[in-house]
N, CA, C and O of each residue as an XYZ file, in Angstrom:
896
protein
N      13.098    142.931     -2.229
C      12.520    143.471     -0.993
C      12.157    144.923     -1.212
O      13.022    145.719     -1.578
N      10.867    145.304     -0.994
C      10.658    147.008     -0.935
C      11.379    147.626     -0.408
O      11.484    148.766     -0.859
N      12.285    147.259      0.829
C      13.196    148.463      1.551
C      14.202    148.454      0.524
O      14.876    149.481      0.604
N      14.457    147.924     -0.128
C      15.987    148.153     -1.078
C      15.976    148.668     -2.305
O      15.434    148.039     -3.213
N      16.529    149.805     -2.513
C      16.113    150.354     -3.978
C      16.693    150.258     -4.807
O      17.823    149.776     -4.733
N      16.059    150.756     -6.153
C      16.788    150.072     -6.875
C      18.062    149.650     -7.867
O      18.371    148.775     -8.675
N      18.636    150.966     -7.207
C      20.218    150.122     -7.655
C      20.596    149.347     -7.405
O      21.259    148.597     -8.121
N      20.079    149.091     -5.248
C      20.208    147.881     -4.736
C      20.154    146.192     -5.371
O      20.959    145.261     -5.409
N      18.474    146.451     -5.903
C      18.309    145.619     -6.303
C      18.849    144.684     -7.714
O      19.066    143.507     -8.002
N      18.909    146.252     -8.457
C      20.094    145.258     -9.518
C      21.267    144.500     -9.217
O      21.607    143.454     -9.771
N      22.040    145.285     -8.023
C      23.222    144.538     -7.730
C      23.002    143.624     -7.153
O      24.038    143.021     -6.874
N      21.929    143.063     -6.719
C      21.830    142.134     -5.977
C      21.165    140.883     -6.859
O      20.949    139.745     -6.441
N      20.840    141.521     -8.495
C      20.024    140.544     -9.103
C      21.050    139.648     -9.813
O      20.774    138.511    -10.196
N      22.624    140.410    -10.011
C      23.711    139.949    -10.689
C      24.021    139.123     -9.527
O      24.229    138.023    -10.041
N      24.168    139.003     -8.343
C      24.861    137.932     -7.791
C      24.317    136.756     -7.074
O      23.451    136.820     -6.202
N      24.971    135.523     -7.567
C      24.195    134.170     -7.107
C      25.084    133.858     -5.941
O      24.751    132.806     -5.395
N      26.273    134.547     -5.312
C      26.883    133.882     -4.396
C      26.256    134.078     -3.186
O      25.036    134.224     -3.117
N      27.184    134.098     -1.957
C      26.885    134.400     -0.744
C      27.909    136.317     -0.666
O      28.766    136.786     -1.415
N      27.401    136.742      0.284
C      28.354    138.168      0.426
C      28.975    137.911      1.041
O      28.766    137.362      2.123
N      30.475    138.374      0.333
C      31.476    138.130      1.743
C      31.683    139.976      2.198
O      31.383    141.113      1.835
N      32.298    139.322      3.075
C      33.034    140.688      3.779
C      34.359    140.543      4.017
O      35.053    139.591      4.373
N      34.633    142.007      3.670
C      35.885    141.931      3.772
C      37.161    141.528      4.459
O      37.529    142.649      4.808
N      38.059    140.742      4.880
C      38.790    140.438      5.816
C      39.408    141.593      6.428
O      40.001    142.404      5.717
N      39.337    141.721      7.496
C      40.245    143.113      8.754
C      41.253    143.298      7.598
O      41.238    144.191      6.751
N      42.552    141.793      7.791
C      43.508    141.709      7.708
C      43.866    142.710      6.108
O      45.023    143.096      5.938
N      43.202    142.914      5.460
C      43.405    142.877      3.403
C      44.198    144.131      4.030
O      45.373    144.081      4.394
N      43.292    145.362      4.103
C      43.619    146.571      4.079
C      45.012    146.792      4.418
O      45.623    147.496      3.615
N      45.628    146.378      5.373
C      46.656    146.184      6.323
C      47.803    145.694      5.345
O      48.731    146.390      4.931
N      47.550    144.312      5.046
C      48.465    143.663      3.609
C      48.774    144.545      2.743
O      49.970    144.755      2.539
N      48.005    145.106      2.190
C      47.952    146.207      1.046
C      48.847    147.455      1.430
O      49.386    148.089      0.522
N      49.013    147.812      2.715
C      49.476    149.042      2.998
C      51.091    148.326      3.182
O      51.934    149.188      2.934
N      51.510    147.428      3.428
C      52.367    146.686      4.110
C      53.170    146.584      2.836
O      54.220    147.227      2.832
N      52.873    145.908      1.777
C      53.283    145.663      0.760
C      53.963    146.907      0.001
O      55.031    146.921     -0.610
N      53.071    147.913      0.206
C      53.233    149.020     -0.688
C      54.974    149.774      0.777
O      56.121    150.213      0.698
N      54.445    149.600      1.312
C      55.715    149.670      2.171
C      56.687    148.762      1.775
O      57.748    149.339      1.534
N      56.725    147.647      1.628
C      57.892    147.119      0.927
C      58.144    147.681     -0.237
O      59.264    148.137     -0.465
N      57.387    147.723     -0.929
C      57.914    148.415     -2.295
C      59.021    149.841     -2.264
O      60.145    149.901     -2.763
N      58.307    150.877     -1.536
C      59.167    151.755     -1.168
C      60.365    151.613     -0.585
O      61.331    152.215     -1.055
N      60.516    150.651      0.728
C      61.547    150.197      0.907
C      62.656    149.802     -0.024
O      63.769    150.320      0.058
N      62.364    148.924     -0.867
C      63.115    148.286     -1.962
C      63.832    149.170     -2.743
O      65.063    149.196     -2.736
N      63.060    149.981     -3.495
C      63.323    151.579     -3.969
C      64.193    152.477     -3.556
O      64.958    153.147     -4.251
N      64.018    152.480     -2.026
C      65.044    153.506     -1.237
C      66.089    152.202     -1.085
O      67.109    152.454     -1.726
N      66.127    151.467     -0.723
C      67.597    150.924     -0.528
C      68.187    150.753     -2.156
O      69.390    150.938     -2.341
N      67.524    150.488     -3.019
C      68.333    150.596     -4.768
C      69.118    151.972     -4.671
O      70.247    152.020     -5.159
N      68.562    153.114     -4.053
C      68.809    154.255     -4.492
C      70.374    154.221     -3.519
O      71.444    154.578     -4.010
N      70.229    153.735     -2.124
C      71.477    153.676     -1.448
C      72.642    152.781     -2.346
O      73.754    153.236     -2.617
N      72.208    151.554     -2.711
C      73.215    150.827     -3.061
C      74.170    151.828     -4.621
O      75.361    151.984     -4.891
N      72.887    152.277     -5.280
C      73.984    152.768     -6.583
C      74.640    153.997     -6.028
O      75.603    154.350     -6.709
N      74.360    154.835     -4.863
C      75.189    155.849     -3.774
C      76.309    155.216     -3.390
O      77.405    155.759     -3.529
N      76.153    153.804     -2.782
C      77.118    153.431     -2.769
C      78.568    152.776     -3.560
O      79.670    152.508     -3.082
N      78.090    152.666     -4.820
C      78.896    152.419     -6.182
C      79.902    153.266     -6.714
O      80.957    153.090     -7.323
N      79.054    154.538     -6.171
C      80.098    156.212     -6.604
C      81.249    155.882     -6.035
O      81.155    155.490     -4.872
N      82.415    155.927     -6.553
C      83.965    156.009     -5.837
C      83.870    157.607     -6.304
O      83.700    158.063     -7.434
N      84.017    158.198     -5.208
C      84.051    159.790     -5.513
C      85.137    160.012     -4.396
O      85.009    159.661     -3.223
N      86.294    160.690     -4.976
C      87.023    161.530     -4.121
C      87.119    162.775     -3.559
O      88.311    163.076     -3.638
N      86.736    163.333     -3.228
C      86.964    165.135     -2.705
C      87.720    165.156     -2.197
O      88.008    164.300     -1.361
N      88.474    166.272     -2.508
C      89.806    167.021     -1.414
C      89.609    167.009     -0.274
O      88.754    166.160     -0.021
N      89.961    167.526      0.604
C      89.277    168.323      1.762
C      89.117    169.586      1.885
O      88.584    170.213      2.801
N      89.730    170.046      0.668
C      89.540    171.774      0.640
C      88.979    172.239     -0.424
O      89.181    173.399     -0.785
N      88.084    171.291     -1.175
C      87.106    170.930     -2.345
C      85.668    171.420     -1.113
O      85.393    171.173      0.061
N      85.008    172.297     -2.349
C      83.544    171.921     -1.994
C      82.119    171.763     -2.226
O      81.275    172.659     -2.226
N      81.925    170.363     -2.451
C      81.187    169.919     -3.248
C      79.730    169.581     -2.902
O      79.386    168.420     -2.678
N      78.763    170.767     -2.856
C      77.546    170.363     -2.388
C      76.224    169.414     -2.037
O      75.655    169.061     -3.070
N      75.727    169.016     -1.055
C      75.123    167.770     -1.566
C      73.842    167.878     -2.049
O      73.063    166.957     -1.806
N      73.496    168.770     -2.649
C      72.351    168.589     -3.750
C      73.398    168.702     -4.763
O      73.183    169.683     -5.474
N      74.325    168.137     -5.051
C      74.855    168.087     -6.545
C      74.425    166.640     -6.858
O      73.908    165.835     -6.083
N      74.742    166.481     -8.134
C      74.414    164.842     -8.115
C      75.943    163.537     -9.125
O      76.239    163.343    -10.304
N      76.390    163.066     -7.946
C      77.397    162.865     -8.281
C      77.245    161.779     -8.427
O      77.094    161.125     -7.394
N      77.197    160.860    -10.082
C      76.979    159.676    -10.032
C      78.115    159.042    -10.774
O      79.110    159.592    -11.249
N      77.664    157.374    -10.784
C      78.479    156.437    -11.450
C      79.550    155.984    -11.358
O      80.443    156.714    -10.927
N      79.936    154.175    -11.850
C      80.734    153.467    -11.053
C      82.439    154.313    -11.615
O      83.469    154.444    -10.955
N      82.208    154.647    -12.723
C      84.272    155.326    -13.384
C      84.610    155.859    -12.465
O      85.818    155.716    -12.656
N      84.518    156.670    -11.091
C      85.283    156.895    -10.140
C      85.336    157.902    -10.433
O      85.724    158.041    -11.593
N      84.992    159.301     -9.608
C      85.416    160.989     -9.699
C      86.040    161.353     -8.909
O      86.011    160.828     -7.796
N      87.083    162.710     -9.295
C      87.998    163.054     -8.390
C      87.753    164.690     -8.610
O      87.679    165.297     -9.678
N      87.639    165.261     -7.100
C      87.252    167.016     -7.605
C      88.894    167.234     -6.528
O      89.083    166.498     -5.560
N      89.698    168.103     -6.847
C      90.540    168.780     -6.829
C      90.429    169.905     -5.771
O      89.473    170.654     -5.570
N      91.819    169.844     -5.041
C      91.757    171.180     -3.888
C      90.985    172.285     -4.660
O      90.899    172.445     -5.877
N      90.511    172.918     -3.770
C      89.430    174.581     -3.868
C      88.585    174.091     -4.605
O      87.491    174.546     -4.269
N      88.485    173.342     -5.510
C      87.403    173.422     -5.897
C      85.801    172.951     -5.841
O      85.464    171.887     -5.321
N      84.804    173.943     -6.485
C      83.776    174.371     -5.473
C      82.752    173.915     -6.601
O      83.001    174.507     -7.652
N      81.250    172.699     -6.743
C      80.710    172.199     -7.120
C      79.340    172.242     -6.586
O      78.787    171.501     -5.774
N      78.726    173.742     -7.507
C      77.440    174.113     -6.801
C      76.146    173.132     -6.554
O      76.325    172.137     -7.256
N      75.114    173.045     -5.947
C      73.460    172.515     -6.317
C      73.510    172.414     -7.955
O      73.980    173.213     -8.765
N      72.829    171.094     -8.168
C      71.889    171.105     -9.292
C      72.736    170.443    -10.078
O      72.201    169.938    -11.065
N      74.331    170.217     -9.918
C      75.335    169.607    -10.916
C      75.008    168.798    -11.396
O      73.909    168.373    -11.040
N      75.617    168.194    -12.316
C      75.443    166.668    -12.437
C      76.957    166.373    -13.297
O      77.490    166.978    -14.228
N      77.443    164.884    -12.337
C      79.188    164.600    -12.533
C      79.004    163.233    -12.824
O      79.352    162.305    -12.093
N      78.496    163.150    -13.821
C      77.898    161.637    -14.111
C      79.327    160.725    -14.724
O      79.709    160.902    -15.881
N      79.957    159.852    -13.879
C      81.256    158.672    -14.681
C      80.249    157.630    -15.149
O      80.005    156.890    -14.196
N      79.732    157.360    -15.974
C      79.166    156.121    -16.302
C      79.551    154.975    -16.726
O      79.001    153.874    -16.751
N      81.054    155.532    -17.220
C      82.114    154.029    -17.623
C      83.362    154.543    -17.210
O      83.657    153.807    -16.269
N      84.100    155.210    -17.322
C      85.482    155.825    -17.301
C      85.396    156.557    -16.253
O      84.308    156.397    -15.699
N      86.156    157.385    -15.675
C      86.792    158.099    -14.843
C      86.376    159.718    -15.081
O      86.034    160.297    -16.112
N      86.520    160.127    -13.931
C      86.148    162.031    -14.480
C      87.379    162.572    -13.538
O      87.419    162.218    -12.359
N      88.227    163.304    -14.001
C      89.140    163.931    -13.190
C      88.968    165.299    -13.328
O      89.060    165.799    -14.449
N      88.690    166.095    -12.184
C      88.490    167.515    -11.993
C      89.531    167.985    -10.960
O      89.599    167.664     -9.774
N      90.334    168.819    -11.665
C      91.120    169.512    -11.036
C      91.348    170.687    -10.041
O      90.374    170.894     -9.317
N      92.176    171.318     -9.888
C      91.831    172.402     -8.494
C      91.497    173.304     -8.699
O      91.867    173.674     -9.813
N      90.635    174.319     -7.942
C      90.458    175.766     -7.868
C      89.953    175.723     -9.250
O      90.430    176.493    -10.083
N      88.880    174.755     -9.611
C      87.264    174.930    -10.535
C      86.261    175.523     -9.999
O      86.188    175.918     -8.835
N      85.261    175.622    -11.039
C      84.657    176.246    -10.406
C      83.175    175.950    -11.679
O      83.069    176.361    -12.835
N      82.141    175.017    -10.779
C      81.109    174.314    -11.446
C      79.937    175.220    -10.954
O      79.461    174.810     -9.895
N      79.278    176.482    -11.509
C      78.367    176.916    -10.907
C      77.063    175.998    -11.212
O      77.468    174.837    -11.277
N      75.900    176.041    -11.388
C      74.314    175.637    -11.320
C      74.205    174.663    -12.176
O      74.270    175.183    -13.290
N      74.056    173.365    -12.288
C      73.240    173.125    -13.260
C      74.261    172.524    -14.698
O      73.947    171.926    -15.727
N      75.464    172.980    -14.204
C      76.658    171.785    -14.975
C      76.343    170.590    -15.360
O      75.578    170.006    -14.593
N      76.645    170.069    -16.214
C      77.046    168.541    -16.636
C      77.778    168.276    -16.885
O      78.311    168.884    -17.813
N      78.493    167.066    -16.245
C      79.629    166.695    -17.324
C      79.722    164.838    -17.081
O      80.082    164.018    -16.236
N      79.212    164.899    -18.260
C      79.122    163.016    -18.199
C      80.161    162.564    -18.977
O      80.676    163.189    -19.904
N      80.573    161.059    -18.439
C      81.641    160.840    -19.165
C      81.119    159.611    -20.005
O      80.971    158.941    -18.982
N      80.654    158.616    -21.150
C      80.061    157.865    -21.773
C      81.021    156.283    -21.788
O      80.751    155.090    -21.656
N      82.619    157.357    -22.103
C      83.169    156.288    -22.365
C      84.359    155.814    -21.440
O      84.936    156.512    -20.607
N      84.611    154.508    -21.743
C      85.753    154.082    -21.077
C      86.659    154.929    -20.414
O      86.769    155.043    -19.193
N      87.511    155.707    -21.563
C      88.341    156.682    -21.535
C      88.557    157.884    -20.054
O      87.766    158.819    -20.174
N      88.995    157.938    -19.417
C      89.327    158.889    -18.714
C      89.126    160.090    -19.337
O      89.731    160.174    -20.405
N      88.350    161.239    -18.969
C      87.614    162.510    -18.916
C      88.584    163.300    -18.000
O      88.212    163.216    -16.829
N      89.784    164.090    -18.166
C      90.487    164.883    -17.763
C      90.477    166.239    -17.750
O      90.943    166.868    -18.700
N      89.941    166.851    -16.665
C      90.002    168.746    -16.580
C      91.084    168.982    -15.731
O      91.414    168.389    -14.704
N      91.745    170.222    -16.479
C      93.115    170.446    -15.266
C      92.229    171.907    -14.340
O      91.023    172.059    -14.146
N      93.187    172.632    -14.003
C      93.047    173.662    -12.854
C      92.658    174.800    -13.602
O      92.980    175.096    -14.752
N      91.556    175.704    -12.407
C      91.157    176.909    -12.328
C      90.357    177.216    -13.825
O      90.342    178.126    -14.654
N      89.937    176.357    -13.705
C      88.766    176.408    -15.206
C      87.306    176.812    -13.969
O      87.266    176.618    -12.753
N      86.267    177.410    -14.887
C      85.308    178.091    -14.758
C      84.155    177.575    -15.514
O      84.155    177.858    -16.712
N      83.018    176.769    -14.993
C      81.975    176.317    -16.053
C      80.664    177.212    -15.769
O      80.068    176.681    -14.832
N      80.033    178.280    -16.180
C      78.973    179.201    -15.877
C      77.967    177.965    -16.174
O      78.222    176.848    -16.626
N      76.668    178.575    -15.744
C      75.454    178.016    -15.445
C      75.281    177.612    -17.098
O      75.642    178.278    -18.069
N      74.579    176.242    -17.068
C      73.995    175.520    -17.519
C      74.932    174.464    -18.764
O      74.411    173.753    -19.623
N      76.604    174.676    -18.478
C      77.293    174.410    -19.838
C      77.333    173.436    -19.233
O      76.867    173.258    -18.108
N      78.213    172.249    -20.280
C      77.903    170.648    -20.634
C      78.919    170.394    -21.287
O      79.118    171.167    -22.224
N      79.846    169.368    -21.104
C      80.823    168.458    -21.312
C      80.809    166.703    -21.270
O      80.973    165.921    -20.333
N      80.538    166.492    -22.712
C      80.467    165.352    -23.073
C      82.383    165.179    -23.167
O      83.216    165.914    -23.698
N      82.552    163.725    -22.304
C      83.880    162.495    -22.503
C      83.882    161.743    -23.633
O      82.861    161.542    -24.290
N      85.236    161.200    -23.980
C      85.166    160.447    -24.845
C      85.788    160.656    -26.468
O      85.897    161.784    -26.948
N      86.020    159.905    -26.926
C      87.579    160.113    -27.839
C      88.135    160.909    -28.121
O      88.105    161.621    -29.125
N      89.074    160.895    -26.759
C      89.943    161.593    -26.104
C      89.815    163.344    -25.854
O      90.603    164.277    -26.005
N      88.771    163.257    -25.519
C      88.176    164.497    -24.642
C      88.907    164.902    -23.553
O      89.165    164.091    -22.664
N      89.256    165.979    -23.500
C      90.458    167.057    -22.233
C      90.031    168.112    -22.505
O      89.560    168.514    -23.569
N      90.230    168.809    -21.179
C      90.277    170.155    -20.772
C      91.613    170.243    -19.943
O      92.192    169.638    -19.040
N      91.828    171.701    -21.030
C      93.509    172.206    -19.612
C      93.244    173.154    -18.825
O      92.231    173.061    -18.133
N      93.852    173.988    -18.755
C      93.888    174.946    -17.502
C      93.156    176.317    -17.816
O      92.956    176.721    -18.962
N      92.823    176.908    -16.795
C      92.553    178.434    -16.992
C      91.610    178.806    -17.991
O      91.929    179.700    -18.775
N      90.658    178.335    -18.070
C      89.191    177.893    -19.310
C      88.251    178.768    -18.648
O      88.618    179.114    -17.525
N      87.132    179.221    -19.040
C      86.119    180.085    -19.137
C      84.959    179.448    -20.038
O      84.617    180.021    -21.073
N      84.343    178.217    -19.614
C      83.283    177.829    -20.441
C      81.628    178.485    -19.937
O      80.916    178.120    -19.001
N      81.418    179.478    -20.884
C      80.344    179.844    -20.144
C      78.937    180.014    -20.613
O      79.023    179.551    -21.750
N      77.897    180.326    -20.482
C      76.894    180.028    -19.334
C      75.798    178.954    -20.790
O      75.649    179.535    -21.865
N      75.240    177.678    -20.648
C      74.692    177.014    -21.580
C      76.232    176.822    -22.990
O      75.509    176.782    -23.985
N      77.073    176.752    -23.319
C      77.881    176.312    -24.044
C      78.053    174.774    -23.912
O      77.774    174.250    -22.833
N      78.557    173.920    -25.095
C      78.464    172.665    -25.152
C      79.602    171.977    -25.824
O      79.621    171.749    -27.033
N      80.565    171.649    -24.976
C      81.523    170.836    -26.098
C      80.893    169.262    -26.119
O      80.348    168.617    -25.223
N      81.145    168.985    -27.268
C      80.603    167.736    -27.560
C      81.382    166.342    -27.467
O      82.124    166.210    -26.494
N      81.287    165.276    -28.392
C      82.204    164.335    -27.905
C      83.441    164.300    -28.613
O      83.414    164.276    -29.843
N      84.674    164.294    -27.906
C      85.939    164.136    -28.083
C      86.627    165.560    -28.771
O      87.265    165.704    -29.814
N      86.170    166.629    -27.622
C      86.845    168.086    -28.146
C      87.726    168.646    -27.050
O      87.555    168.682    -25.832
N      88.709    169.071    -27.811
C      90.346    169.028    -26.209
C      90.142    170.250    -26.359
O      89.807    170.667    -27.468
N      90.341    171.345    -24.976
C      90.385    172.515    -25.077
C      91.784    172.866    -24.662
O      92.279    172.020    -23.917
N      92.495    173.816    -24.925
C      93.907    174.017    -24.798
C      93.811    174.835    -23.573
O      92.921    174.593    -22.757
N      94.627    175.747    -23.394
C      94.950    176.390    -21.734
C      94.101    177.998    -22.251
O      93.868    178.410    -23.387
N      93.910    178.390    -21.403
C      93.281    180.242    -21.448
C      92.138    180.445    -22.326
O      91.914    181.586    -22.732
N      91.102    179.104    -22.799
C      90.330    179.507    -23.578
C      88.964    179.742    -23.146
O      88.717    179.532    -21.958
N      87.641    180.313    -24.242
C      86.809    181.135    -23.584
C      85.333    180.487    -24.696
O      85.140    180.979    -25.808
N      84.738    179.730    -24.315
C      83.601    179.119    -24.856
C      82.800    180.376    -24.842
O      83.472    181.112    -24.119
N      81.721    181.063    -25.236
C      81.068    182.037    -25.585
C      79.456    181.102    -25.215
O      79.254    179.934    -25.545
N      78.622    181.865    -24.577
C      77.604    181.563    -24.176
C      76.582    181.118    -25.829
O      76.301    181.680    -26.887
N      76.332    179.821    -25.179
C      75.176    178.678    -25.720
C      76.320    178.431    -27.226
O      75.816    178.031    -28.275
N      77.400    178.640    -27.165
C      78.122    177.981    -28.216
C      78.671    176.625    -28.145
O      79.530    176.236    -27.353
N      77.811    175.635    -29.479
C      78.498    174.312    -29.455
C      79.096    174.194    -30.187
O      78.975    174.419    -31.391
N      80.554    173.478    -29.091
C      81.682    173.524    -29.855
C      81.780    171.680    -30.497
O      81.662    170.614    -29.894
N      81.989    171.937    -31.646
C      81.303    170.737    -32.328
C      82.177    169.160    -31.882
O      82.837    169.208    -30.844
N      82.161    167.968    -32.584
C      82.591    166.975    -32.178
C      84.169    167.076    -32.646
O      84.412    167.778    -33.628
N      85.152    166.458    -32.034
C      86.415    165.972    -32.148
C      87.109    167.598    -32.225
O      88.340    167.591    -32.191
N      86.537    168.799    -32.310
C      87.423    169.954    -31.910
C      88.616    170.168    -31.701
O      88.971    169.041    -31.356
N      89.468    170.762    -31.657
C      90.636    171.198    -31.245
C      91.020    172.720    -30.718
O      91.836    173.306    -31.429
N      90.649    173.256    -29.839
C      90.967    174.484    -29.392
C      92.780    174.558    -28.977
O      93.510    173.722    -28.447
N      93.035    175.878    -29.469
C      94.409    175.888    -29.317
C      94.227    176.774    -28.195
O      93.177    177.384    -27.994
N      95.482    176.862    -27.299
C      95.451    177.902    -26.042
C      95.136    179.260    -26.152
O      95.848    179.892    -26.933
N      94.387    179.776    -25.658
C      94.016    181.286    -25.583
C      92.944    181.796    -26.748
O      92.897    182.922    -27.243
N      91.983    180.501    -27.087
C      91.087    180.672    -28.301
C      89.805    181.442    -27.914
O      89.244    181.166    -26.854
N      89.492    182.061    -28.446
C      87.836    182.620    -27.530
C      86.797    182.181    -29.367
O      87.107    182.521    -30.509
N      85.956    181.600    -29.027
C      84.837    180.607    -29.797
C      83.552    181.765    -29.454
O      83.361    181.792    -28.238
N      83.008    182.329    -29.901
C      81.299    182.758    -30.085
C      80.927    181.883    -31.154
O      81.545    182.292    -32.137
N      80.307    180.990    -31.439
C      79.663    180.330    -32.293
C      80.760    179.995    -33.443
O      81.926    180.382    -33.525
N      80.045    179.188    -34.264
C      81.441    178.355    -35.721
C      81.978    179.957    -36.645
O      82.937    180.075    -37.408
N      81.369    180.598    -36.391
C      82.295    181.339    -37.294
C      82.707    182.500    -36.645
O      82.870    183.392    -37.477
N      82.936    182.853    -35.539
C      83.881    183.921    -34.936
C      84.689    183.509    -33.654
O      84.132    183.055    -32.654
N      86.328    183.743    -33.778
C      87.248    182.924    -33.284
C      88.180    183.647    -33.286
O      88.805    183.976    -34.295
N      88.385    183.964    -32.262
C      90.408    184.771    -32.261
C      90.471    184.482    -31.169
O      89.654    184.120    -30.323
N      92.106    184.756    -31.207
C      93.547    184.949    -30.336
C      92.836    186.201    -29.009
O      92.346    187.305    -29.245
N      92.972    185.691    -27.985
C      92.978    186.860    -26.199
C      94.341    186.486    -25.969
O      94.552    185.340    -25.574
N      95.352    187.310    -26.164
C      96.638    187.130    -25.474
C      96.908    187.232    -24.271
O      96.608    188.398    -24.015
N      97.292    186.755    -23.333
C      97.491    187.101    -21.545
C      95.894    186.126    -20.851
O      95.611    186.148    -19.653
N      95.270    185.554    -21.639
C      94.373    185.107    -21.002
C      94.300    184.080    -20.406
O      93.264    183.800    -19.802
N      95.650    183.038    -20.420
C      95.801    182.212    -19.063
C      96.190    182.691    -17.361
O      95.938    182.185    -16.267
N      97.017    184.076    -17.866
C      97.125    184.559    -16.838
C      95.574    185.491    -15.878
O      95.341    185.724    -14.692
N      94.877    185.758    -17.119
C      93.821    186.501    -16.282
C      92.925    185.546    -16.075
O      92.016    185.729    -15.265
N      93.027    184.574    -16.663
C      91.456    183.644    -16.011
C      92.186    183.089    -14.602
O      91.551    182.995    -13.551
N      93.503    182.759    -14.715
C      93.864    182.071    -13.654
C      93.837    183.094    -12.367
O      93.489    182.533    -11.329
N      94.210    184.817    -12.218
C      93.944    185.194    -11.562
C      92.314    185.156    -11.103
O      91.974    185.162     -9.920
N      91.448    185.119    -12.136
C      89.787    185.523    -11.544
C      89.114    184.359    -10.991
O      88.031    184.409    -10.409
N      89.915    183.130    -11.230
C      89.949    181.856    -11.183
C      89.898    181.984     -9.587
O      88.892    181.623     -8.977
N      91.013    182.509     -8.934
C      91.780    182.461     -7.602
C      90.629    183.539     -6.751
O      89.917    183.219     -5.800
N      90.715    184.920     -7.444
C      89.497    185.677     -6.827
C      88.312    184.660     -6.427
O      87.961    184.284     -5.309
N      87.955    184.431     -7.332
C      86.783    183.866     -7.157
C      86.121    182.520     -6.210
O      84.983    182.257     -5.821
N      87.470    181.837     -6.069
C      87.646    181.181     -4.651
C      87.497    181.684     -3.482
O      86.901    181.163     -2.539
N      88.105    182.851     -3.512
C      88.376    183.318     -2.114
C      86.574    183.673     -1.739
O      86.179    183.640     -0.573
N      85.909    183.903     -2.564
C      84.692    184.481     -2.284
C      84.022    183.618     -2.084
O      83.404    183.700     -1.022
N      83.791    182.447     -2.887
C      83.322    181.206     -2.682
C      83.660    180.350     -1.234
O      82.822    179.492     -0.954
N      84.178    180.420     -0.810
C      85.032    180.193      0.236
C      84.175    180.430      1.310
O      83.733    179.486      1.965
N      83.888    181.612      1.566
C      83.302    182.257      2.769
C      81.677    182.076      2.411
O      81.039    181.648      3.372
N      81.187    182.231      1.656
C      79.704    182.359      0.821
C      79.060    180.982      0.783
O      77.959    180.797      1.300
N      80.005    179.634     -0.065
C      79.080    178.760      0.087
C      78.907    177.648      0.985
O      77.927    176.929      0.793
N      79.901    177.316      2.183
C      79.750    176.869      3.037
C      78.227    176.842      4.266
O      77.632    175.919      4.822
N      77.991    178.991      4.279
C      77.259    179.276      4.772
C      75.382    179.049      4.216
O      74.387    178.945      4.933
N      75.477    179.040      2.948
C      74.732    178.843      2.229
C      74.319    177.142      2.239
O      73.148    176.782      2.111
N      74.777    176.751      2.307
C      74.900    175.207      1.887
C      75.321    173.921      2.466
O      76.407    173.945      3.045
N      74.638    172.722      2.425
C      74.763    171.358      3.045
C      76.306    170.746      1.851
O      76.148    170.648      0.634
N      77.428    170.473      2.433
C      78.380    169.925      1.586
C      78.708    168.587      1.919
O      78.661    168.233      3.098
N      79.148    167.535      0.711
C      79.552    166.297      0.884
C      80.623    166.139      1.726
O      81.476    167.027      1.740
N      80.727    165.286      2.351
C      81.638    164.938      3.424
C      82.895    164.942      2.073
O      82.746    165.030      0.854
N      84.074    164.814      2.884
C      85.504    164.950      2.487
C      85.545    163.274      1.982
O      84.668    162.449      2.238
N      86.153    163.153      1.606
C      86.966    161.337      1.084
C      87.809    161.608      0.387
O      88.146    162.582     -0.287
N      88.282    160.276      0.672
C      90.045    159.911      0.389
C      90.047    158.379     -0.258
O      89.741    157.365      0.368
N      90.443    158.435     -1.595
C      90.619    157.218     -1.754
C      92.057    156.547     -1.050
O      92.299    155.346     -1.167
């Protein structure tokens, strides 16, 4: 036809059918569907929320942009305070975090294996350090792991010790109490340093205390 030009007309030279038109209904289906999909998605995301056996104190406080996953079951300890951005991943075993810690930004601490992942009290993890679980991985008391440092898998840290920023402390380790680590080859004795981390340990609650409540959306309390 002369009124139709000619792109028209090619497309019209490829087809021997009849034209359909579109059904109302398609568009609608299509949007509907894609709504189920999302749906589906957000309830997966509830159900593995709901898998977490996570305990908090009630005088624990554990933010809810942290991200507290997996079925091993976590336990965070009176005072202690578990900033944004964490991540407390049990993926098989258990994570036990003890009292008056103190997890600033951006922590990890996943646990891989079976094994129970044990931290005792008034330990200190600065921004960005990482704790791999697993043959027979512990932390004791009054620790200073700080800021990007990395113990790896199955390294026990003893009481009063002091990880040195972006130092990885290698696999199966053994820190004795009151060790201070800057990288594999510089290592000595801080004498009195269970007593002073445990005091700055306690300071540093008290401040936290008042500061991040106000600052911040926190996970409800639970009790196993």
């Amino acid at each position: 036809s002369p009124s139709l030009s000619f792109v028209s007309r090619c497309h019209l030279s490829h087809w021997s059918g009849p034209m359909e038109e579109a059904k109302p209904g398609e568009a609608k289906t299509e949007k509907t569907a894609d709504e189920k999909a999302q749906a589906a998605r957000a309830a997966e995301k509830e159900k593995e929320k709901s898998q977490v056996q996570c305990e908090v104190h009630k005088d624990a406080m554990v933010c809810s942009d942290a991200k507290v996953l997996g079925v091993g079951g976590i336990k965070v300890g009176e005072g202690t305070t578990v900033h944004p951005a964490c991540l407390i991943h049990a993926k098989l075993g258990p994570i036990e975090i003890g009292a008056w810690c103190c997890l600033e930004e951006q922590v990890e601490i996943v646990n891989n294996s079976s094994e129970p992942l044990i931290i005792g009290d008034y330990n200190v993890f600065e921004v960005g350090a990482r704790v791999q679980g697993g043959h027979g991985a512990k932390i004791g008391n009054a620790n200073v792991i700080e800021s990007r440092a990395h113990l790896s898998l199955g390294v026990k840290v003893g009481n009063g010790c002091t990880i040195g920023v972006l130092t990885k402390v290698p696999e199966l380790e053994e820190l004795e109490d009151e060790t201070v680590l800057h990288g594999p080859n510089s290592r000595h004795k801080e004498l009195g340093a269970i007593e002073a981390h445990t005091k700055a340990a306690k300071r540093l609650h008290e401040i936290l205390k008042e500061t991040v409540p106000r600052a911040h959306h926190l996970r409800k309390t639970t009790k196993a």
